[in-house]
C-alpha positions in Angstrom: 17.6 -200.0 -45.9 20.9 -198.0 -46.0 24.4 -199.7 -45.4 26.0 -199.1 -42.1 29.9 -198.7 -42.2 30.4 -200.6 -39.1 27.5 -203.0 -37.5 27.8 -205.3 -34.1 25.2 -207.4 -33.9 25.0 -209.3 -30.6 21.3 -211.0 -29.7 21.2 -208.8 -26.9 21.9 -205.5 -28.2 23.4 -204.2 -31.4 25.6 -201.1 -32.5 25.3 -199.2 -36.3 27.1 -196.7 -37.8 26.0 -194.8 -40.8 28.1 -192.2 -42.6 27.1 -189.3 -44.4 23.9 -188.2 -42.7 22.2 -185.1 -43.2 19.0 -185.3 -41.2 18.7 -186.1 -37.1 15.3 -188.3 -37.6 14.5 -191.2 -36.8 13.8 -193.8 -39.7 17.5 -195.5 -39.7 16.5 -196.6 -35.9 13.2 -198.1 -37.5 15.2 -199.8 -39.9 15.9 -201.9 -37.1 12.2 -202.7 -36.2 12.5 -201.6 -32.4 9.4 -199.7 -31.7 8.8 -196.6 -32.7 7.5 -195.1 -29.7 11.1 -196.2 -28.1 13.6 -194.2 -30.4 15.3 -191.6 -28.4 17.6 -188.7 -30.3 20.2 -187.5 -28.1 22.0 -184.2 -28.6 25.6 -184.5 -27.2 27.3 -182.0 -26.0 29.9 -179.8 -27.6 31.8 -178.4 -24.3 31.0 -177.6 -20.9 29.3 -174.5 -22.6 26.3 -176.7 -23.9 23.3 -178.2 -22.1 23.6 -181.8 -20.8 27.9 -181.7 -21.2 29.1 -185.0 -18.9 25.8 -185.7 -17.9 23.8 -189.0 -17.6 20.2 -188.8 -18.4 17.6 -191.4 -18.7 15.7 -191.7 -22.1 12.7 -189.7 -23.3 10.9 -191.1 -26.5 9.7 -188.7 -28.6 7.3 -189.2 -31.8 8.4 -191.1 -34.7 7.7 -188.1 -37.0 9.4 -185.6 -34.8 12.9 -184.0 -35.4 13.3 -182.4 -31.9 15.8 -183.5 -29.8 14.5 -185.8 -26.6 17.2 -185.0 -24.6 20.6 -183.2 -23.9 23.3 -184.9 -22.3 26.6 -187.2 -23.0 25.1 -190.2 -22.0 22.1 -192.4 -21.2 20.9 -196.0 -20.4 18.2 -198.3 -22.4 16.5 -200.4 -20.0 13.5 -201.6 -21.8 13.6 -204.3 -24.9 13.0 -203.2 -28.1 14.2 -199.5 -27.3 16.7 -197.5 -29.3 19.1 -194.6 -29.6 20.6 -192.5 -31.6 23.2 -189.9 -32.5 25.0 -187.5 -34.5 28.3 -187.2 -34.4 31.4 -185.6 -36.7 34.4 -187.0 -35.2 33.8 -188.0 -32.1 33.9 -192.2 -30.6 30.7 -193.6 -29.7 30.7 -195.6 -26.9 27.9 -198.9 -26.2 28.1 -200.9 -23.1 25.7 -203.9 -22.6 25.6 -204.9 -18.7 24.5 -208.3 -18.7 23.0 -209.0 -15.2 20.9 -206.2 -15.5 19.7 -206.4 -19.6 20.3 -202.4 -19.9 22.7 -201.0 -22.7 24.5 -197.5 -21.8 25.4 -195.1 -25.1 28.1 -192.4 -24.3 29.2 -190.0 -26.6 33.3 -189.6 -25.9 34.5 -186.2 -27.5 37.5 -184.7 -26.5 35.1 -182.5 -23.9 33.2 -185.2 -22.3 35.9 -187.5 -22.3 38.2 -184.3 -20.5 38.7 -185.6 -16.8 37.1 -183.1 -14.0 39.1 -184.1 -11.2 42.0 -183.0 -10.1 45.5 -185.0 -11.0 46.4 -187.8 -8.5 42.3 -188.0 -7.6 40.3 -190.5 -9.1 38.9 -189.8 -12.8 35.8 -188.7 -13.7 34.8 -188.2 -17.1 31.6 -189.5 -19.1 33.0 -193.0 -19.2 33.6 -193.5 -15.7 30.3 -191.6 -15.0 28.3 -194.2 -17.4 30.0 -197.5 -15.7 29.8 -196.3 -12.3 25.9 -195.5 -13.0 25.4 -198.9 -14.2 27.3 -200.6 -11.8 25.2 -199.1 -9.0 21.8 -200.8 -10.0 23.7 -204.2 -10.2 22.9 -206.8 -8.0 25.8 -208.9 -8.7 28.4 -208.3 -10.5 28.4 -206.2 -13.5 29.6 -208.4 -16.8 30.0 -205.7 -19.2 30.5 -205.7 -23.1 31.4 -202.6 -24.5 32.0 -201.3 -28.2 33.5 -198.2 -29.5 32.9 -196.8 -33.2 32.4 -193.3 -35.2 36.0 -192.0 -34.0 38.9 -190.0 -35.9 42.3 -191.4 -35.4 45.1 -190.2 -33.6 46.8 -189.3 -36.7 44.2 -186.8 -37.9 43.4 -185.7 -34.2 46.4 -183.1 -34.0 46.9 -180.5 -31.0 50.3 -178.8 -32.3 49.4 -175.0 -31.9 50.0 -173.2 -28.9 46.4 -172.9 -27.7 45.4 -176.2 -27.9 47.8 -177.3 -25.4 45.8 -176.4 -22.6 42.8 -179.0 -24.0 45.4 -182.1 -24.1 47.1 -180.8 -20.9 44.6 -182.9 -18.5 44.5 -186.4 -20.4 48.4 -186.8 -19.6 46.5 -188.3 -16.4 46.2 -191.0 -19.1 49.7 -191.8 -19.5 51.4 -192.3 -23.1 48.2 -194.3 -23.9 46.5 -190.9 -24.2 48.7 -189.8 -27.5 49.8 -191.5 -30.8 52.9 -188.7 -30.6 52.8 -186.5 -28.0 54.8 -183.9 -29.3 52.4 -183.3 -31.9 49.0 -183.9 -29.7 47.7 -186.8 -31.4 45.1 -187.2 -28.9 43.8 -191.3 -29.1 40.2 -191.3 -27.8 39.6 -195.0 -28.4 42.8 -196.0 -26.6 41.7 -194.1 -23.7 37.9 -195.2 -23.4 39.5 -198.6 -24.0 41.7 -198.5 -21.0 39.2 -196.8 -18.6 37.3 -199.5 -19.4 39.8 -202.4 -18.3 40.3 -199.9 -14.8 36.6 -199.8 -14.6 36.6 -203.9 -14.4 35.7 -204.8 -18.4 37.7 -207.5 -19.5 39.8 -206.8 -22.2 38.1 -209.9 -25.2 34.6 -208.1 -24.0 36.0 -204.4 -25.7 35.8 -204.2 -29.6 36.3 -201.5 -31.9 35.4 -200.7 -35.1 39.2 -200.3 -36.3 38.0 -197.2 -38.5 39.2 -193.7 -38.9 36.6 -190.9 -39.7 38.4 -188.8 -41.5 40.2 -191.3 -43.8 36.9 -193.6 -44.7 34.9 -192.5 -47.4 31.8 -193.6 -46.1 32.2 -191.4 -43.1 32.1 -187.8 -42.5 34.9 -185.5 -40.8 34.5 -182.4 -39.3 38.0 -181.7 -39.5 38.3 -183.1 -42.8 35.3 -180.8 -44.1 37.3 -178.1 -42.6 40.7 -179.0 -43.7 39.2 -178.9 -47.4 36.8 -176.7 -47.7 34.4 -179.2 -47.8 30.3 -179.3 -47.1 30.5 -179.3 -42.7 26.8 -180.0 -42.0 26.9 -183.6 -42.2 27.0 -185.7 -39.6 27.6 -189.5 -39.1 24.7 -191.4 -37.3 25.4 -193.5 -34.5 22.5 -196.4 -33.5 22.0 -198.6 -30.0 19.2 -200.7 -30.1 18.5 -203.2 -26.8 16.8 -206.4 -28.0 
């Protein structure tokens, strides 16, 4: 069984991340020994230019032995025991939230796209993480007692937008506040810090969030798309982000 760089294990559900990854299949899921007529491969979205970008979808299972993509979208929620989830990312934080009340586990994936708000400034956001929460929320009948934990992102540091053109991509996450940068001047755009504090708005308490603490583009055992690009390096890996509801 291969190493994950970062694993939560909680008896209800459990998060993996594995570095390094070349193929989107699905025998690090069955490492886990869900079933393997319950391992669903997601394909997030890049932009609003690619199928499934912000959307919600519930899971499709497809064979064990298959490499096609189940479904497109940003999101979805596990609902049955023993099911599983996966996907690839480069750069990009991985979000899992376990609702308790319920037993279902929602998997987001929060690029700089999805995570982009839609609305208008002053309105209320919407983005993938409020669009997972809210989702979940509805189909509680108390409630909701979330547990939420992020992984698989590149640090603020590494996550630059200090060229003209790019301004326009950071220009709606100063909705955010200064949480939204590590220096603004420079565009570090901080992903975890602003999942983390939609979170705490959307009614997660704060010793229920954890995060992985790591930085794709400076760990060895994880792979960078703007790393790779930065130095010339081999851009068709992927890291492998894994759900599983116990």
């Amino acid at each position: 069984m291969a190493c994950p760089a970062f694993y939560h294990y909680d008896p209800r559900f459990r998060v993996a991340l594995y570095g390094q990854r070349k193929l989107n299949n699905r025998a690090l899921a069955n490492s886990f020994k869900v079933e393997s007529n319950k391992i669903c491969l997601i394909k997030a979205a890049s932009d609003h230019t690619h199928p499934g970008f912000g959307e919600v979808k519930p899971p499709k299972y497809g064979k064990f032995n298959s490499y096609e993509w189940d479904i497109y979208a940003d999101a979805t929620i596990l609902i049955e025991n023993g099911s599983c989830a996966a996907m690839f990312t480069a750069d990009c934080c991985g979000l899992a939230v376990y609702e308790a009340s319920q037993h279902i586990l929602g998997f987001a994936h929060c690029g700089r796209g999805a995570m982009t708000p839609q609305n208008k400034p002053g309105e209320e956001i919407d983005n993938v993480v409020s669009r997972l929460i809210k989702t979940m929320s509805k189909k509680a009948k108390h409630t909701p007692r979330f547990t939420a934990v992020t992984t698989g992102s590149i640090c603020p540091k590494h996550f630059t937008h200090d060229y003209p053109e790019a301004q326009k991509l950071i220009e709606p996450f100063k909705q955010f506040g200064p949480i939204a940068f590590g220096n603004e001047e420079r565009g570090e755009l901080n992903i975890p810090s602003i999942v983390r504090e939609q979170l705490i708005s959307l009614g997660v308490k704060i010793e229920n969030i954890f995060h992985d603490n790591l930085c794709t583009y400076e760990n060895p055992l994880l792979f960078s798309y703007r790393q790779a690009c930065h130095e010339d390096l081999d851009r068709s890996k992927r890291n492998a982000l894994i759900v599983t509801l116990n």
